[in-house]
N, C-alpha and C positions, 0 to 999 in steps of 0.2 A: 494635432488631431486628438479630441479627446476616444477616451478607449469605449467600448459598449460596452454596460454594467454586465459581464458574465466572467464567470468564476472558474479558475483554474484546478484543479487538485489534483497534483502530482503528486504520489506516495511510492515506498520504495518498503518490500517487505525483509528487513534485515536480520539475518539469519544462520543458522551454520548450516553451509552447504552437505542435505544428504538426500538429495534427489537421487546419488548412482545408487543408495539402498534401494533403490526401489526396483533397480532393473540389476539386483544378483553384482553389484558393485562396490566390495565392500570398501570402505574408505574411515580409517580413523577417525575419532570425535575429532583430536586435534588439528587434524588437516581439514575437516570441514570446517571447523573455526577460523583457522588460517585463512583458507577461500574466501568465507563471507567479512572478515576482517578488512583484507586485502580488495575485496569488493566496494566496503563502508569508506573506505580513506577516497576511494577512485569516486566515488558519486558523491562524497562530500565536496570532494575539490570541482564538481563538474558545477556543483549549487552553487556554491563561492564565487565562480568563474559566472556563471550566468544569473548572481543575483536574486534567486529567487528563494522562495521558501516551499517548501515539501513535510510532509507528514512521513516520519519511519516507524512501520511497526515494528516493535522488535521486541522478539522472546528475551523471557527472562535469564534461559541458559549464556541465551550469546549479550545479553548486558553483563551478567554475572563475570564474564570473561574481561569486560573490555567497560569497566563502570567510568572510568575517566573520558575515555571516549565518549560515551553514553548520553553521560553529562555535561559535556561541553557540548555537543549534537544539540542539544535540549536549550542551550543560549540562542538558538535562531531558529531552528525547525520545531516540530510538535514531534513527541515521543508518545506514540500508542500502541496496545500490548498485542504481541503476535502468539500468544499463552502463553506458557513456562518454557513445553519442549515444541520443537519441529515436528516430532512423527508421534510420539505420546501423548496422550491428553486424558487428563481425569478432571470431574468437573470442579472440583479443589483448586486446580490450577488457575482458572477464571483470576478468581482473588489474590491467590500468590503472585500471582504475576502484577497485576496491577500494583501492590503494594511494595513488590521490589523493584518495580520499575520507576514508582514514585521515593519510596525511599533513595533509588541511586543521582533522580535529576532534585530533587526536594521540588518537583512540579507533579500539580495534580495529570492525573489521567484521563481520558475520555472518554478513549475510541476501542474496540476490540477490532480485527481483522483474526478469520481462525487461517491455521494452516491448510492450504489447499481447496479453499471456502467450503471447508466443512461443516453443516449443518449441525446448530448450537442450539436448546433449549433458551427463550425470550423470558422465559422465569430465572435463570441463573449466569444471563447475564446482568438482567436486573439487580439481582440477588447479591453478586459480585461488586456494583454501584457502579459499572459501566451506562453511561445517559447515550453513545449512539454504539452503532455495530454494522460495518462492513464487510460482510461473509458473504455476501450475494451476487452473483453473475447470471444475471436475468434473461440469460439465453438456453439454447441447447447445445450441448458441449458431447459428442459419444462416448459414451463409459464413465462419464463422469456427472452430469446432473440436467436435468430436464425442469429449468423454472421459467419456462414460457408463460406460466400462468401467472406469473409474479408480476409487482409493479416495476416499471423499467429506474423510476424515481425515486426520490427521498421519499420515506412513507414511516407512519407508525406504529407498531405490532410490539401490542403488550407492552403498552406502556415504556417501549424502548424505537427511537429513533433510528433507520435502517437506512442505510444509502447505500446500494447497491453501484457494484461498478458500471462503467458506463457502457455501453451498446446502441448502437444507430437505430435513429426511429423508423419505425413499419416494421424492416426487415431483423431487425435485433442483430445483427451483423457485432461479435463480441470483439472490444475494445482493448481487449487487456493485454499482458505481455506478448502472450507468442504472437496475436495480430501485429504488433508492433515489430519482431522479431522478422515476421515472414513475409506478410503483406509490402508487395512493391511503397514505397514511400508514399508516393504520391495519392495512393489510394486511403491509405491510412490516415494521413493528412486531411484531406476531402473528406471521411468519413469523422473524424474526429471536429474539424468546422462544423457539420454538419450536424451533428450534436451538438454543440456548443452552442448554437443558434436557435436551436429546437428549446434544449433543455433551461438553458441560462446557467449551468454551470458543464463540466466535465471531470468524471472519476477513473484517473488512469493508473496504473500501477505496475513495478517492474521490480527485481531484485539486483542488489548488490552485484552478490557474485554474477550475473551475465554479463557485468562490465570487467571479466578477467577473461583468461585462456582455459575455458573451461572445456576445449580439443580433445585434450587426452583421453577423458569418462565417457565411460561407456552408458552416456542416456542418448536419446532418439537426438536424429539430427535437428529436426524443429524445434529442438529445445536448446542447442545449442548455436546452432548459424548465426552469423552477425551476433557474435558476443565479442569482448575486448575492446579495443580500440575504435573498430569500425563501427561497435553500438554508441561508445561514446559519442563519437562523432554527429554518428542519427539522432540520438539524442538531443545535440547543443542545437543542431539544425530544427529541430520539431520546437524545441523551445521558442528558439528568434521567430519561429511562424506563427504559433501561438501569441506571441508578445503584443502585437498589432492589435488581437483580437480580445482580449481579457485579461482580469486581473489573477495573479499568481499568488493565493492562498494555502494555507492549512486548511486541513479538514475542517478543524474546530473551529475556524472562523467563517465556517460557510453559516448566511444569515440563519437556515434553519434550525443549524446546530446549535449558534450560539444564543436561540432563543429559548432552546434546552438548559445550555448551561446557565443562563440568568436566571431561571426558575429555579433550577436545584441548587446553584453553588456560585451566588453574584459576589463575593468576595474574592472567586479566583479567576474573573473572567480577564483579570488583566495579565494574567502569565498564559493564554491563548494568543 
């Protein structure tokens, strides 16, 4: 049975884990390297295992750590910049990062994702020569962002190409990790088809380290439940459902994207 042309995009923001700074937990750089490290091998081997391809955004600290790995990631999946640092950011960073992330795979760059889809200036990601940008969760979130007024879809602003994570249509019901983490299966599943039919593609995204024992740290339990093993597991399971229903891309090769990149840079579209 042939597949229906809709578009997969699983991405995975790779990282050094320091979510417990945020709740008075303090935890060495090293060991949050460790974590998100130890996360990168565990969802590498889950893509391997299930075949498919994923977009990693991943800061320039934690390439800087681990550029072998980095680089060999970069022979099958897309490598897009999650800034420099995790919880720092100066608008400097935009470009360092892009250009250490391309100097470590020798592939160009595309995609920005910020930390914690913190709201970035469309002039300086430009400016950086990022062509799309993924910071956007087109719902309402409390305490954290109210972009109801936003497009739910791929759209363009200032000149730079936005694809916002994905969220159910009508009701914006948000897509992204903790939905994945919290929401009964089934629902997640059903709301996820259900965009995917709607939209013609889907933009889902999770981190590394949730596929370790991240028990101990003291962050809220919604942040941690079904991590380890039993996420892996939800994971390989949501994939095989998905599989039936669309194809499993990169970012960068979603048709929109890639009609960006043959505008600005047709000489590198074959390492997408």
């Amino acid at each position: 049975m042939k597949k229906p042309n809709n578009f997969i995009l699983l991405s995975f923001d790779a990282e050094e884990f320091d979510m417990p700074l945020e709740y008075a937990h303090n935890i060495p750089v090293q060991e949050q390297m460790e974590i998100g490290y130890k996360g990168l091998q565990i969802t590498t081997q889950l893509m391997n295992a299930a075949r498919v391809a994923a977009t990693f955004y991943t800061t320039a600290n934690f390439a800087n750590q681990y550029p072998a790995e980095i680089k060999a990631l970069s022979q099958k999946h897309e490598i897009a910049s999650h800034t420099y640092y995790h919880t720092d950011f100066e608008v400097a960073h935009l470009r360092q990062s892009k250009e250490t992330l391309e100097s470590i795979t020798g592939q160009p760059v595309y995609g920005l994702r910020m930390p914690r889809m913190r709201p970035v200036e469309m002039r300086d990601i430009k400016a950086a020569g990022y062509l799309y940008d993924s910071s956007i969760n087109p719902t309402w979130i409390p305490g954290r962002y109210n972009n109801l007024h936003l497009s739910r879809t791929v759209y363009t602003q200032e000149g730079v190409l936005r694809l916002p994570a994905s969220v159910s249509p009508r009701l914006r019901i948000p897509l992204f990790w903790l939905a994945f983490k919290n929401m009964p299966y089934s629902l997640f599943k059903n709301l996820t088809l259900q965009t995917l039919r709607h939209d013609g593609y889907i933009n889902l995204y999770v981190h590394p380290w949730e596929f370790t024992d991240i028990s101990p740290y003291r962050i809220p339990g919604y942040a941690k439940r079904w991590s380890g093993d039993i996420l892996c597991e939800r994971l390989l399971r949501l994939i095989k459902d998905l599989l039936p229903h669309g194809e499993f891309i990169t970012t960068c090769n979603l048709p929109a994207i890639q009609q960006v990149i043959l505008q600005h840079a047709p000489a590198e579209t074959t390492t997408c």
